[in-house]
C-alpha positions, 0 to 999 in steps of 0.5 A, spaced: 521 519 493 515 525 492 508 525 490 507 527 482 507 535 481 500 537 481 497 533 486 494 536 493 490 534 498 484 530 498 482 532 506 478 539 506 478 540 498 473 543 495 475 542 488 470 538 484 473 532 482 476 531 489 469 531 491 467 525 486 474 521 489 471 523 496 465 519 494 468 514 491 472 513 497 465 513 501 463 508 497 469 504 499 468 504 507 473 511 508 470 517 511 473 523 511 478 523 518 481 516 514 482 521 507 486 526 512 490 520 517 492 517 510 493 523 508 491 521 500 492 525 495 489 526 487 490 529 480 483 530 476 480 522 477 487 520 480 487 517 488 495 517 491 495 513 497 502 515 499 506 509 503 510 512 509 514 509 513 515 513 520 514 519 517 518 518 510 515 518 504 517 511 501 513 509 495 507 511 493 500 508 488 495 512 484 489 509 482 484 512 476 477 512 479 474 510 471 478 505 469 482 501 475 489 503 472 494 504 477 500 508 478 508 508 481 514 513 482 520 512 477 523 505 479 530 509 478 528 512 484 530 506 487 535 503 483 541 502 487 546 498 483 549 503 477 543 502 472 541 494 474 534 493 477 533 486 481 527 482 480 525 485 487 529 491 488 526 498 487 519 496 486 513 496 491 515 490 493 520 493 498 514 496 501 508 494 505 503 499 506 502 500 513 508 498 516 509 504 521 501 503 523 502 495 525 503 494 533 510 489 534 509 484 537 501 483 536 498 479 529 498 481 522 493 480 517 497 481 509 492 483 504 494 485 497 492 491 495 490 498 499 483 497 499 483 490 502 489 493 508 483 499 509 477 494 509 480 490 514 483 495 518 488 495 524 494 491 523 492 490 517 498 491 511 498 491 503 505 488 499 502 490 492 502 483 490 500 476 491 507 473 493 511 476 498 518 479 498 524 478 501 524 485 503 516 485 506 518 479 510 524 482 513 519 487 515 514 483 517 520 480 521 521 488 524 514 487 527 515 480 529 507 478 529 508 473 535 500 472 535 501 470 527 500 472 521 493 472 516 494 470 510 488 474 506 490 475 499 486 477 492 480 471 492 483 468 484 487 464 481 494 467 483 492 469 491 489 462 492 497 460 490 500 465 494 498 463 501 501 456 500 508 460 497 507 465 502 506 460 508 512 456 505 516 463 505 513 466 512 516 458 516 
């Protein structure tokens, strides 16, 4: 997977667009080292934060800073029966955003979206959505939380259902 053609850095830009994103950005607790360390990238008053896992771009979400509409690589990227997606394969339900920064071993707190994962900091993952996949809990297992896992999804109808499909899934 790649980041879309056209898009650059944030960290270090000087273009005029980038500089509003950065102060969006601002808004929402990021300094300047954190753009840089995450790596985050933009296309005119586009935002992409690129999902690594261990150094390899994965998958990757954009978000518009006008109108909230959010983005993801072509799922034919990850198609990987001969042109038959699964319900859970080949979409950002494969990922976690974070999982090659969470420490094994210690807890993990599992949140929805970026902005959620970055707000509550260390240890702190983004599945994307409010229920968790088969894939999201076999990494989750990779890091083996033996201190637990905090359950922290979106504050509406279908997070507050989550924590009891996510907890009933996670036994």
């Amino acid at each position: 997977v790649a980041l879309p053609a056209g898009t650059e850095r944030l960290a270090g830009s000087e273009d005029p667009q980038a500089r509003i994103i950065i102060k969006w950005l601002k808004s929402r607790g990021y300094e300047e080292q954190d753009i840089d360390r995450h790596d985050l990238h933009f296309i005119a008053m586009e935002c992409y934060w690129p999902y690594y896992e261990f150094d390899t771009l994965v998958y990757w979400q954009s978000r518009n800073r006008f109108n909230k509409i959010y983005r993801f690589p072509d799922i034919t990227i990850y198609d990987k029966n001969g042109g038959v997606v699964g319900e859970t394969e080949g979409s950002k339900g494969d990922f976690l955003y974070g999982f090659d920064e969470c420490e094994n071993a210690s807890y993990a707190i599992v949140t929805e979206s970026i902005f959620g994962q970055y707000t509550l900091g260390d240890q702190t993952l983004a599945s994307g959505g409010a229920i968790l996949t088969p894939a999201q809990i076999g990494k989750l297992r990779i890091i083996g939380p033996r201190k637990g896992i905090i359950l922290s999804p979106d504050n509406d109808g279908a997070g507050i259902k989550s924590v009891f499909s996510n907890a009933k899934l996670l036994s």
